[in-house]
C-alpha positions as CSV (number, residue, x, y, z in Angstrom):
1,X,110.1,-56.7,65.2
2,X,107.0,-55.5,66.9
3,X,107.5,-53.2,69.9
4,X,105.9,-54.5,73.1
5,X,103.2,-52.1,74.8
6,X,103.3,-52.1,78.5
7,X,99.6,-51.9,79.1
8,X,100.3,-51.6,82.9
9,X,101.6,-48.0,82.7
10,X,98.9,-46.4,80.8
11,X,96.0,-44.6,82.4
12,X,92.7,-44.5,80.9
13,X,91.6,-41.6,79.2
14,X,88.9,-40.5,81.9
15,X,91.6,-40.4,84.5
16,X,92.9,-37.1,82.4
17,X,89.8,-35.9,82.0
18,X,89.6,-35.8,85.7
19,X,92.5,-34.1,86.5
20,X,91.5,-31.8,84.0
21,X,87.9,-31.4,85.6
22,X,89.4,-30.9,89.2
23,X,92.2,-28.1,87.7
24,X,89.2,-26.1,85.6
25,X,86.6,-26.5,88.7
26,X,89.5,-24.9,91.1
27,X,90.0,-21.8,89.1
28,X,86.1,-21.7,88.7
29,X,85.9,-22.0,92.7
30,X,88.3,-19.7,93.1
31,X,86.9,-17.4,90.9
32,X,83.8,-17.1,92.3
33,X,84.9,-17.0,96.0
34,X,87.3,-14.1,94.7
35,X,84.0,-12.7,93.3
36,X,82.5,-13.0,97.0
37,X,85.2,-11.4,98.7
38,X,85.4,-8.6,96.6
39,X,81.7,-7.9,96.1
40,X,82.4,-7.6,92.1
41,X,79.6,-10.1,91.2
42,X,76.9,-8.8,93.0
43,X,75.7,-6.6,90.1
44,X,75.2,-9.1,88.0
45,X,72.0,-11.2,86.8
46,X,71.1,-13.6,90.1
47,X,74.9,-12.9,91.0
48,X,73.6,-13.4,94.5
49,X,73.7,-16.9,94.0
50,X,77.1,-17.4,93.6
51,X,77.0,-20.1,90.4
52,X,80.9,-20.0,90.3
53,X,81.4,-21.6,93.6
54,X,78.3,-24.2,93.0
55,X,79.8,-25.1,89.7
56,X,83.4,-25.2,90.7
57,X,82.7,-27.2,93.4
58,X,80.4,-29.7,90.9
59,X,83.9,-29.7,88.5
60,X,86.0,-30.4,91.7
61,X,83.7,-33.2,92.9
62,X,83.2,-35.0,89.6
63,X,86.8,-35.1,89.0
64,X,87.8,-36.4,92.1
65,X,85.4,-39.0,91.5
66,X,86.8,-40.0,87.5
67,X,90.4,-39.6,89.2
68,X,89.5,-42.0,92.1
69,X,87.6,-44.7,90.2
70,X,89.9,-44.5,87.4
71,X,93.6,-44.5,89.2
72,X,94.2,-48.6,88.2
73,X,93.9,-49.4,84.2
74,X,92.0,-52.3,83.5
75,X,93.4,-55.8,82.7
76,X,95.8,-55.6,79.8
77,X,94.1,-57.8,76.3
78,X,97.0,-59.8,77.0
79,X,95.5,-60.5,80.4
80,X,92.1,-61.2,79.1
81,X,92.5,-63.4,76.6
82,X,94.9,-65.6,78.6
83,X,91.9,-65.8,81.1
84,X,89.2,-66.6,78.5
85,X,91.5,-68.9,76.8
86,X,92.0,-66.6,73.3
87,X,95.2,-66.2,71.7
88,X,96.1,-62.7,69.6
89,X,96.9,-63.7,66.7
């Protein structure tokens, strides 16, 4: 006997790739403002431009976005072939 999959409770991968995006760009962010604060990454190579903060910020962004656009799995194969008139066989 075949177990039944519940496609309604599954995310898509991307939705874990943004929560993984938006975790890694906060500890980037934070990084870099910590570098700010403290002065520590001024000695470095165009450290005056702060690349932590831009690129954390980028991360933060770009996973909220995968997060937000991927919150609702699509429609199960169940679903779609029922619609297109297709059985699984």
């Amino acid at each position: 006997m075949a177990q039944q999959i519940d496609y309604a409770k599954m995310k898509p991968i991307w939705y874990f790739v943004g929560l993984i995006l938006v975790s890694m760009g906060a500890v980037i962010n934070l990084t870099g403002l910590y570098d700010l604060i403290s002065r520590t990454g001024a000695d470095k190579v165009l450290g005056r431009l702060h690349t932590n903060i831009w690129w954390g910020e980028l991360m933060v962004i770009v996973g909220a976005a995968f997060i937000l656009f991927n919150r609702k799995p699509k429609a199960s194969p169940a679903k779609r072939a029922a619609k297109s008139g297709k059985r699984n066989g």
